[in-house]
C-alpha positions in Angstrom: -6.1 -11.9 6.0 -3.4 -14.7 6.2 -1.0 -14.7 9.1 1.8 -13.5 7.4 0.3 -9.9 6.3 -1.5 -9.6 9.6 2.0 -9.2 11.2 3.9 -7.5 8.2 0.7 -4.6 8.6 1.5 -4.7 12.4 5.1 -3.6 11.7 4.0 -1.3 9.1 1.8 -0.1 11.5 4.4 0.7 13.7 6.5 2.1 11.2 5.1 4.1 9.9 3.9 5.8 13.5 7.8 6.0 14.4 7.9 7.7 10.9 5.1 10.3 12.1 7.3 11.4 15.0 9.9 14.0 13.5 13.2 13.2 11.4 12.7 12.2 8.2 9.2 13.5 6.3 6.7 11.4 7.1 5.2 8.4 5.5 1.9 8.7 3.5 1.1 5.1 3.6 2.1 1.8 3.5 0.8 -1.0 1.0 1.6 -5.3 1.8 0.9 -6.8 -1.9 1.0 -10.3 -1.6 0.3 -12.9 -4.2 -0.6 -16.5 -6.0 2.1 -15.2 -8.5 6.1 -15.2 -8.6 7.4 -11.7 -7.8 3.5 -10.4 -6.6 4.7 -10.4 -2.9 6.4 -6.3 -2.2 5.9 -3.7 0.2 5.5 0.1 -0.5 5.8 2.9 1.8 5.7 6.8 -0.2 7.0 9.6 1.4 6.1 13.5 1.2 9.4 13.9 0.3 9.6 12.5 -2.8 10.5 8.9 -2.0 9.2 5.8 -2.0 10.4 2.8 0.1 10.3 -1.2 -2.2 11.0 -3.3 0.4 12.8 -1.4 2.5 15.2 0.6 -0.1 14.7 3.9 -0.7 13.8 5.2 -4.4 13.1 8.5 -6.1 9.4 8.9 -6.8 8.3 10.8 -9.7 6.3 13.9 -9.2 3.1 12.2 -10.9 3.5 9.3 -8.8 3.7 11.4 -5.6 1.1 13.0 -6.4 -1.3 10.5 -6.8 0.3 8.8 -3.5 -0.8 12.1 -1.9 -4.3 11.8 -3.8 -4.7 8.1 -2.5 -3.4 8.8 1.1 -6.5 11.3 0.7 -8.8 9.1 -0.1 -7.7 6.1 1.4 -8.9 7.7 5.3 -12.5 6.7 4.4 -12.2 2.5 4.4 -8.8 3.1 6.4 -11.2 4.5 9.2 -13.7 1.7 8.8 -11.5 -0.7 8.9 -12.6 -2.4 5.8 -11.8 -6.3 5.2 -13.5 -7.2 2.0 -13.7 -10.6 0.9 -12.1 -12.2 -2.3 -13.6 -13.7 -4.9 -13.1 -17.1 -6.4 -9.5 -16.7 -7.8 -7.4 -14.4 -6.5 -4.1 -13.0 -7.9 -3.1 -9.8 -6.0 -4.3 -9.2 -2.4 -3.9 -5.5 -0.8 -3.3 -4.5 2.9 -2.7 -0.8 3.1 -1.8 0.9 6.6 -2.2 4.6 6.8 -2.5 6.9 10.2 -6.2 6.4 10.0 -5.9 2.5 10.4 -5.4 -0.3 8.4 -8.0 -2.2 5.2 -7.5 -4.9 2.7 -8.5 -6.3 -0.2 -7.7 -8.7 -3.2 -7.8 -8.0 -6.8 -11.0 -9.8 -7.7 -13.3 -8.4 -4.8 -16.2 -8.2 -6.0 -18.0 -4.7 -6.5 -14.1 -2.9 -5.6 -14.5 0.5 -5.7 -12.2 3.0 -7.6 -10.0 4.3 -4.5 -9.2 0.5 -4.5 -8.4 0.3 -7.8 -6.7 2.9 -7.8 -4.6 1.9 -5.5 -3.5 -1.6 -7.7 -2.7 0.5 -10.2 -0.7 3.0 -8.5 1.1 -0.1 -6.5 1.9 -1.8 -9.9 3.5 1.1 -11.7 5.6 2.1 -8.9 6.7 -1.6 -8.3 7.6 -1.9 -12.3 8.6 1.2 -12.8 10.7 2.8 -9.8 11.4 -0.2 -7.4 11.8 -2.5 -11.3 10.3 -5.3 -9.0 9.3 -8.0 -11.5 
């Protein structure tokens, strides 16, 4: 994991404990996407409220989207727990570091043998960037 996301997933880390700790509803999540490609670098943090923070500003989230952010933050405790770094593969494009309460795993879009929860995930990540946050 490069420098730069080890410490942005420290701070998300933190975050998103401070979150857990009254005030406003809790965070579900947080996901660092970083990449080789311009506009690929954003961080998401969904909300049981119905929100989703892009980089810090806070959006609306659809009811479908919040529900599969409530779906992934599910599923997500399994590699969260293990603390799961898997490995790229030879050229990678996106690459993933999601925080929840559980603890923190990563991965890149072209590890090999990803499983679905992971894929998931991208997915989820990319229509919420394009579509709420209209990061490009």
């Amino acid at each position: 994991m490069p420098a730069r996301a080890k410490i942005a997933a420290a701070g998300l880390s933190v975050a998103l404990a401070a979150s857990a700790c009254g005030g406003p509803a809790a965070s579900l999540y947080g996901v660092i996407r970083s990449g080789t490609i311009p506009g690929a670098d954003i961080t998401l943090v969904p909300s049981g409220d119905g929100t989703v923070k892009c980089d810090g500003h806070s959006h609306e989230l659809p009811d479908p989207l919040l529900i599969d952010a409530e779906n992934l933050a599910d599923a997500m405790t399994g590699p969260a727990t293990k603390g799961e770094r898997l490995p790229s593969g030879p050229r990678p494009v996106y690459t993933y570091v999601a925080t929840t309460p559980s603890g923190t795993f990563s991965f890149s879009d072209d590890t090999p043998h990803l499983g679905g929860t992971m894929r998931t995930l991208a997915a989820w990540v990319y229509t919420v960037a394009t579509t709420v946050c209209h990061h490009r």
